[in-house]
C-alpha positions in Angstrom: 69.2 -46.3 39.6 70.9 -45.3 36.5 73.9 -43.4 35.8 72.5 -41.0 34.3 69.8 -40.4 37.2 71.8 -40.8 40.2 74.2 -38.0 38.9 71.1 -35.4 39.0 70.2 -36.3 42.6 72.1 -33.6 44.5 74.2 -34.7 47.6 72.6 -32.9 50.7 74.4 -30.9 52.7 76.2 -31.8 56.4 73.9 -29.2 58.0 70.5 -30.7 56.8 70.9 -34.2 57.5 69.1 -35.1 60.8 72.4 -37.7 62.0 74.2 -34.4 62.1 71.9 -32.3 64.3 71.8 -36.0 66.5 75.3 -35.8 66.8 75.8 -32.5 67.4 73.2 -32.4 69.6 74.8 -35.2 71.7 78.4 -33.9 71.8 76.8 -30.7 73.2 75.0 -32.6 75.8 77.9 -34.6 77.0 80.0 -31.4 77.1 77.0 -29.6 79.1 77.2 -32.6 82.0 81.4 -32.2 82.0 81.5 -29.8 84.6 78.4 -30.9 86.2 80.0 -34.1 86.7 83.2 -33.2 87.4 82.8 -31.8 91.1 81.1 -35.5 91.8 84.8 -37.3 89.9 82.4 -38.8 87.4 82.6 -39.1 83.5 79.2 -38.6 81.5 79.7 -42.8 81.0 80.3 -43.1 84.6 77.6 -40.9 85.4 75.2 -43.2 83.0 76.3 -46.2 84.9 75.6 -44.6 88.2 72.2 -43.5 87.1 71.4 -47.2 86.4 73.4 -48.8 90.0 71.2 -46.0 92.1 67.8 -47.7 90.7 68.7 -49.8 93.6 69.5 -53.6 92.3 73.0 -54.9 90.8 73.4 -55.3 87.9 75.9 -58.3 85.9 77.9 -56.1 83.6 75.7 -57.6 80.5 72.9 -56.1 82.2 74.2 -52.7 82.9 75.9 -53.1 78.9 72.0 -53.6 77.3 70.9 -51.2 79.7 73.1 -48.8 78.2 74.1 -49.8 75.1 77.7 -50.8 75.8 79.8 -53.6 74.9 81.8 -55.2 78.1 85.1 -54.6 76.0 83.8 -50.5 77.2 81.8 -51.4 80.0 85.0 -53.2 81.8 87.6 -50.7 82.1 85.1 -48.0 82.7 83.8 -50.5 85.9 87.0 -51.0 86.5 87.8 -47.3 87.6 84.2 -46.8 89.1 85.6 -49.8 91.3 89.5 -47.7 92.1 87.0 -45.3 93.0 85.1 -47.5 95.7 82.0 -46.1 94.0 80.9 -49.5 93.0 82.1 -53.5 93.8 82.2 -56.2 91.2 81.8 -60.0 91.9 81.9 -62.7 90.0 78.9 -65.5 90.5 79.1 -68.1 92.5 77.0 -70.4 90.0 78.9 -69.1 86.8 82.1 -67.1 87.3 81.7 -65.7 83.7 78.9 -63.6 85.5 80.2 -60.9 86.8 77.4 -58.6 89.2 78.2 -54.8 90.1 76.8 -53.2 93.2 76.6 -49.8 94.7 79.8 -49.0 97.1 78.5 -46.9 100.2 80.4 -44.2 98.5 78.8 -44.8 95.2 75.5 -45.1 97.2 76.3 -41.4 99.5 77.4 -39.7 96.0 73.8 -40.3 94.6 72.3 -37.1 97.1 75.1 -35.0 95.5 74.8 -35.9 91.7 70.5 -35.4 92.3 71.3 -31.6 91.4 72.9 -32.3 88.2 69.3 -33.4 85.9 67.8 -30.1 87.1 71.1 -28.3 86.5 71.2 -29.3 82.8 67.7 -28.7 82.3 68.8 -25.2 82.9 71.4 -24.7 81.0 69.9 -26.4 77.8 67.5 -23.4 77.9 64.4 -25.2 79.1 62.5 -22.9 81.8 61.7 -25.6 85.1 58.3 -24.5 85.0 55.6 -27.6 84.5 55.6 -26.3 80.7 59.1 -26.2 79.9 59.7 -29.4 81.5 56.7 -30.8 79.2 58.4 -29.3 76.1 61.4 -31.4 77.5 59.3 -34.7 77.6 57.9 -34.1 74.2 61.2 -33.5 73.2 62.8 -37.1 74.9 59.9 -38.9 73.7 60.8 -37.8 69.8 64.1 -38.9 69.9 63.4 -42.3 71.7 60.8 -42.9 69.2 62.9 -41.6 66.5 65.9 -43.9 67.6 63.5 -46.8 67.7 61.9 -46.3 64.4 65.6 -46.4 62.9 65.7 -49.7 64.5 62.9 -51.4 63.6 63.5 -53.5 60.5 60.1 -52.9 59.1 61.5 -48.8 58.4 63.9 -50.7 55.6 60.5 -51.9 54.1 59.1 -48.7 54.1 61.9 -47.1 52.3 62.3 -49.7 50.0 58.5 -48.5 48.9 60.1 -44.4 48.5 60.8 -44.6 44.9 58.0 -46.6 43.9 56.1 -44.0 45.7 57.9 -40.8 43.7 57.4 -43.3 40.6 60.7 -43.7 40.0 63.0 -47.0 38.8 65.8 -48.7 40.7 
């Protein structure tokens, strides 16, 4: 693009760019669960990681770290205080000690009856009604942004913009 061209392109503004409302979004969420979670002595991570351990298998911490999208250099400390907890246990492997497995602790395991009120809770209070409509309005809604986040992620999206200009019939 030219000089001349990309100076006539006006810069959008923070409030209509869709990574924006994302992010703003999320913050707002995380802040919703805070004192949700806080009765139960949980973190929104820590409450993520529980969500995963109470699907009833362990988990090595690479597992948990796809599962969630975490690195181990955040996954660790944050397993490490589940642990101080005694919510969860980690072991290393027998076979490969570079493995290491996490597992439910029976208080991690007991605290899952308590934290079952907090999804419905947050449906609330993000102004969803818990009828069978409003909860299918909330499905709609968590099935845009998963497709939305992987669209972004697929590599064949940088093909399709690639094609934009040409489609506007402008140069590069």
């Amino acid at each position: 693009m030219s000089k001349r061209r990309a100076s006539t392109v006006p810069v959008a503004k923070l409030e209509e760019q869709l990574c924006f409302a994302l992010y703003s979004a999320s913050r707002a969420l995380t802040r919703a669960y805070q004192p949700l979670l806080e009765p139960l002595g949980l973190t929104y991570p820590q409450y993520l990681v529980m969500l995963v351990l109470w699907e009833g298998k362990a988990q090595s911490v690479s597992e948990l770290g796809a599962r969630l999208g975490l690195d181990s250099g955040t996954l660790t400390p944050l397993l490490k205080r589940l642990e101080e907890a005694k919510l969860v246990t980690r072991r290393r492997d027998a076979a490969d000690e570079r493995v290491v497995h996490v597992s439910l602790a029976p208080a991690g395991a007991a605290l899952q009856e308590r934290a079952k009120r907090v999804p419905r809770e947050l449906v609330c209070r993000a102004g969803f009604v818990p009828t069978a409509e409003g909860l299918v309005e909330l499905v709609r809604l968590r099935d845009a942004v998963r497709d939305l986040a992987r669209r972004v992620t697929d590599v064949r999206v940088g093909a399709a913009l690639e094609a934009v200009p040409a489609a506007r019939g402008t140069r590069s």
